[in-house]
C-alpha positions in Angstrom: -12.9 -8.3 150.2 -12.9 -4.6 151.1 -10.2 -3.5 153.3 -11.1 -3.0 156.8 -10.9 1.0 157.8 -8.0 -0.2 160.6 -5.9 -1.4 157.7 -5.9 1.7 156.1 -5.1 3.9 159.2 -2.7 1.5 160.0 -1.0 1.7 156.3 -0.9 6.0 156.8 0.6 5.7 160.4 3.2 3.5 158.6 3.6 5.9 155.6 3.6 8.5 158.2 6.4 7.0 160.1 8.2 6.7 157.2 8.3 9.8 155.8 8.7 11.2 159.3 12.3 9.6 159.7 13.3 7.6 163.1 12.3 10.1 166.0 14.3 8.8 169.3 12.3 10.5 171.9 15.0 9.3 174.7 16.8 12.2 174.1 14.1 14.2 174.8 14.3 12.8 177.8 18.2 13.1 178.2 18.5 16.7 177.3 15.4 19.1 177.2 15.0 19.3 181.2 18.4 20.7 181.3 16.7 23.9 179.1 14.2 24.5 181.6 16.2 24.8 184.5 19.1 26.3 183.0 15.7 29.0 181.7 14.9 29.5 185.4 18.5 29.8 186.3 19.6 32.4 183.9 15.9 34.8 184.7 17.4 37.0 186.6 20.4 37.8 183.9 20.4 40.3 181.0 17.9 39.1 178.1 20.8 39.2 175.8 23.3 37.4 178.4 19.9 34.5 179.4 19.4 34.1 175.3 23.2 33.4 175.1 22.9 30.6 178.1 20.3 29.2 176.8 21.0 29.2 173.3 25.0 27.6 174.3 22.6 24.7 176.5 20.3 24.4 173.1 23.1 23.8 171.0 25.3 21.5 173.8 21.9 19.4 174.4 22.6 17.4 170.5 26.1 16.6 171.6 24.3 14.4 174.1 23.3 11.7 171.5 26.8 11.2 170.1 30.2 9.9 171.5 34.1 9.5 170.4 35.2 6.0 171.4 34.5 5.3 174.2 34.5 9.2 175.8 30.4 9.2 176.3 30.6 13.4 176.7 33.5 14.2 175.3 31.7 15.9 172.1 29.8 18.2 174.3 32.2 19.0 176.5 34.6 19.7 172.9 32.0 21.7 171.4 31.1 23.7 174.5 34.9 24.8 174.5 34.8 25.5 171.0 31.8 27.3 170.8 33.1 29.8 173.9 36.6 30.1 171.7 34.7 30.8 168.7 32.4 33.2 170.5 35.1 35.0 171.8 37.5 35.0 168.7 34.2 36.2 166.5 33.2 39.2 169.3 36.3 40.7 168.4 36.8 39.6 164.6 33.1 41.4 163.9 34.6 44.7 164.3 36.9 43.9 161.0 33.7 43.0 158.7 36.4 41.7 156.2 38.6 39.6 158.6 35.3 37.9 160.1 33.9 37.5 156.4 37.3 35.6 155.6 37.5 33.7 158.5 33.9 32.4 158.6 34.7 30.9 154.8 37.7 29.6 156.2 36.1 27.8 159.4 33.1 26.2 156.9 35.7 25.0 154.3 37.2 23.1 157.1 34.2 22.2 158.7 32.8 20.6 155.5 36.1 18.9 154.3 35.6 17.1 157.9 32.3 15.6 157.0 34.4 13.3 154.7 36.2 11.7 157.4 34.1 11.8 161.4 30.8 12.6 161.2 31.2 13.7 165.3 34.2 16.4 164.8 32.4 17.4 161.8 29.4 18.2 164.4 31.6 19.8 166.8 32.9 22.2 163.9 29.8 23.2 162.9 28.7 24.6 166.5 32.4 26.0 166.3 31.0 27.8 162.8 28.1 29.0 164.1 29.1 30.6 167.6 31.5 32.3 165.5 29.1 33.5 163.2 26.6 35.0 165.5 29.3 36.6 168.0 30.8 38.6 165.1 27.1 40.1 164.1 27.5 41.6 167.7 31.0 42.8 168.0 32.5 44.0 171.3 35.6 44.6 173.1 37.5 42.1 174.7 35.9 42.7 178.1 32.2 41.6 175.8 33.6 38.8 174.0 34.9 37.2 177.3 31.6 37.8 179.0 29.7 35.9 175.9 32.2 32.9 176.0 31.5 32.7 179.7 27.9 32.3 179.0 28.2 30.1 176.4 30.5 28.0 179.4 27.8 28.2 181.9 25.0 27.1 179.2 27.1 24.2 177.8 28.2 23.5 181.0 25.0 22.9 183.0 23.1 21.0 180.4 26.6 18.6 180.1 26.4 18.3 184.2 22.4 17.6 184.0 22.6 15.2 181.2 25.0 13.2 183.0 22.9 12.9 186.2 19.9 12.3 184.5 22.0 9.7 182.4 22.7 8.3 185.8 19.3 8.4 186.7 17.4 7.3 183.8 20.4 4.9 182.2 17.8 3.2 179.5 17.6 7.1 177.6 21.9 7.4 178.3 23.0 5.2 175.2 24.0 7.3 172.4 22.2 7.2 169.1 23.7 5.0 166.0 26.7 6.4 164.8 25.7 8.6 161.4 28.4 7.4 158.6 30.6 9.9 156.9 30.3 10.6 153.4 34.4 9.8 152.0 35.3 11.3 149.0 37.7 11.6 146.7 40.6 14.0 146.8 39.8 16.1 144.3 35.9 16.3 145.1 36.4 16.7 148.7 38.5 19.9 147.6 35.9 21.3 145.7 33.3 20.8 148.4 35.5 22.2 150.8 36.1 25.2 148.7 32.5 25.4 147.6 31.8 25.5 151.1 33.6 28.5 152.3 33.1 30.3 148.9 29.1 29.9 149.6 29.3 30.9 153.4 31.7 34.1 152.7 29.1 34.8 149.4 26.1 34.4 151.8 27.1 36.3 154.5 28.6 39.6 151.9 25.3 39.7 150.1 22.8 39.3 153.4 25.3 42.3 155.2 25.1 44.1 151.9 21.1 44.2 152.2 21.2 45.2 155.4 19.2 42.0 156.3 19.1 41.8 159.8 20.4 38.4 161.7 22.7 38.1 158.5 24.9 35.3 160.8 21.5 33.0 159.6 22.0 32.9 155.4 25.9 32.3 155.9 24.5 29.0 158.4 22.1 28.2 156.1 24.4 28.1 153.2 26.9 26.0 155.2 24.1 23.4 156.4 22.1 23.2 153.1 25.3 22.5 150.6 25.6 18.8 149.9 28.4 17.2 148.0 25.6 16.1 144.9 23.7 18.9 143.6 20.7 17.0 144.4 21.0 16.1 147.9 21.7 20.4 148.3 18.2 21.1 146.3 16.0 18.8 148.3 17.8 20.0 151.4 17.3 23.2 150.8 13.2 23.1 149.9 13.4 21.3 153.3 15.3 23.4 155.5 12.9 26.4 153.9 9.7 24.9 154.1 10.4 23.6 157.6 11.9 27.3 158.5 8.6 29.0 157.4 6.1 26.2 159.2 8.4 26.1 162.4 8.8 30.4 162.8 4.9 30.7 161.6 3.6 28.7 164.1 6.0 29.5 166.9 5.0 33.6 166.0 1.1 32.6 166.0 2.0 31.1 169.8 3.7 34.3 170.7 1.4 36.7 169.6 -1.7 34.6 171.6 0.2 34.0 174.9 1.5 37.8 174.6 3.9 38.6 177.9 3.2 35.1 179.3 6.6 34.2 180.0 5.6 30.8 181.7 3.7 29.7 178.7 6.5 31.0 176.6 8.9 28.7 178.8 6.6 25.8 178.4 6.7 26.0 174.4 10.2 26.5 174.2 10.7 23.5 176.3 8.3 21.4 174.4 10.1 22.2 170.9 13.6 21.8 171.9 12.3 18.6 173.3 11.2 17.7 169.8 14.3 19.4 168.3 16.2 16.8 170.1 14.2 14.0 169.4 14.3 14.9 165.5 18.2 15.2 165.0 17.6 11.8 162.7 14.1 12.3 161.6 13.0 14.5 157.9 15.5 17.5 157.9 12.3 19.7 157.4 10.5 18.5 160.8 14.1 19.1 162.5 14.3 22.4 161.2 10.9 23.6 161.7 11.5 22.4 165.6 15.0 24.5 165.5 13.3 27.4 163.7 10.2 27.6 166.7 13.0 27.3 169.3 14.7 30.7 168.4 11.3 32.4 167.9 10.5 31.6 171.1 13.8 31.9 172.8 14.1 35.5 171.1 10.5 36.3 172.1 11.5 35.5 176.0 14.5 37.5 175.5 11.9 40.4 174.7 12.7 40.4 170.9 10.0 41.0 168.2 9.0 37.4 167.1 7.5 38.4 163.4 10.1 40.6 162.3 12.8 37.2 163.6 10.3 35.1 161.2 10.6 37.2 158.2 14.4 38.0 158.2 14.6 34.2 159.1 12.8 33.6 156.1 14.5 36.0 153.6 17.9 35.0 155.1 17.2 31.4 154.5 16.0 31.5 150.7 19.6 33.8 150.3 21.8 31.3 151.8 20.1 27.9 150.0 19.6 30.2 146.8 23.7 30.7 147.3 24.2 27.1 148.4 22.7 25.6 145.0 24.2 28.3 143.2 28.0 27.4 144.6 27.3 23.6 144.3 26.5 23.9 140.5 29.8 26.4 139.8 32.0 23.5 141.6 30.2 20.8 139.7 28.8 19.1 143.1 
């Protein structure tokens, strides 16, 4: 018998699905509606000082679906902290482009040789990373540095106090997601991931400031989040954080460019992809990404930056750092 046409849209949906990943759309729920009103709280800021806020409430919002024993917000209330300390240790580092270069490499060796033992501190140390990347692109004096931890606290802290009510609220989107498994290795490895880790961030980081690439903060990150400890998980996650980097900043530019100045249906994208940001923390890395990628472009856009020109340093700066990434994995024999 011929198979009926609703068997075969039913066997793509399931294909679909699968390749998707598991999307849990209760943290959408849990954590995008803190972005919007933390957006409309921070409009009458600076751009710079309302990108920050939003950016520390971005980031804060994916501690939401993890836990420490039984401490249900402990990890966004760690990495908030840590994030603000980072910001305000890397404001002042950046004017010492050696001393931030060393100490980045240093933050991702330790940040990677915890993904061998908690998959949650190893989360918290990679927001750590990454606040401390960005604040030393924009050094500052210490007056600066303490006004960009503060509104990395404000950010953090307002999507951590609206989670919880709408935890309290909506208590069926509150449970944290499954509990992603470490990856233990042995001794020796674990060293040469480590190593390989902060060699390929400090590497990334010389050769994007050495070009003069602008946002060069993004091929250290992508080096640290693309380099796996097998040289075949760091190639497919690579192709996937690039592809899902070009479809997420092309299509998020493309919705900039046709809404123009429209700040309220700017406001209503960025809410819709951070929504699906969150909701894809456990789906395809590339669908994750490309919901991450259209997040900044139109965060960056409201903050009246220039959308393309974030897309094609994005782009350049994330084809160095997974170039550097595979590179570094083969020398250390990942």
């Amino acid at each position: 018998m011929p198979t009926l046409p609703c068997s075969n849209l039913q066997n793509l949906l399931t294909r679909l699905k699968k390749s998707c990943g598991t999307i849990y759309w209760r943290q959408a729920v849990l954590s995008a509606p803190a972005i919007l009103i933390v957006m409309a709280l921070s409009m009458k800021l600076n751009p710079v000082m309302a990108v920050v806020v939003v950016g520390a409430a971005f980031s804060a919002g994916f501690g939401a679906a993890r836990s420490i024993g039984k401490h249900r917000w402990r990890v966004m209330g760690q990495a908030t902290l840590g994030m603000a300390l980072a910001a305000f240790a890397g404001s002042l580092a950046g004017s010492e482009p050696a001393v931030a270069l060393a100490a980045a490499a240093l933050l991702a060796a330790v940040c990677a040789a915890l993904s061998s033992y908690n998959n949650n501190w190893w989360w918290i140390m990679l927001q750590i990373v990454i606040a401390f990347l960005v604040a030393a692109y924009y050094p500052g004096t210490p007056e600066a540095a303490a006004l960009r931890s503060l509104c990395i606290l404000t950010g953090g802290g307002l999507q951590m106090a609206f989670t919880m009510l709408l935890a309290r609220i909506t208590p069926a989107s509150a449970a944290p997601l499954p509990p992603p498994p470490a990856t233990p290795l042995p001794s020796q490895r674990l060293l040469r991931f480590a190593a390989g880790t902060g060699l390929a961030v400090g590497l990334a980081l010389y050769a994007a400031e050495s070009a003069g690439l602008k946002n060069n903060y993004w091929a250290a990150m992508t080096a640290l989040l693309v380099l796996r400890p097998a040289s075949a998980d760091t190639l497919t996650r690579g192709v996937n954080r690039f592809i899902g980097t070009l479809t997420g900043c092309a299509a998020a530019t493309l919705a900039v460019y046709a809404f123009h100045d429209a700040h309220l249906w700017l406001t209503a994208c960025l809410t819709i992809t951070s929504a699906a940001a969150f909701s894809m923390q456990r789906a395809h890395y590339g669908l994750f990404t490309a919901m991450v990628s259209a997040t900044i472009v139109f965060l960056i856009a409201i903050g009246h930056g220039d959308p393309l020109a974030t897309t094609e340093h994005r782009l350049l700066a994330t084809l160095l750092g997974g170039s550097t990434a595979i590179a570094t994995g083969r020398l250390f024999r990942l």
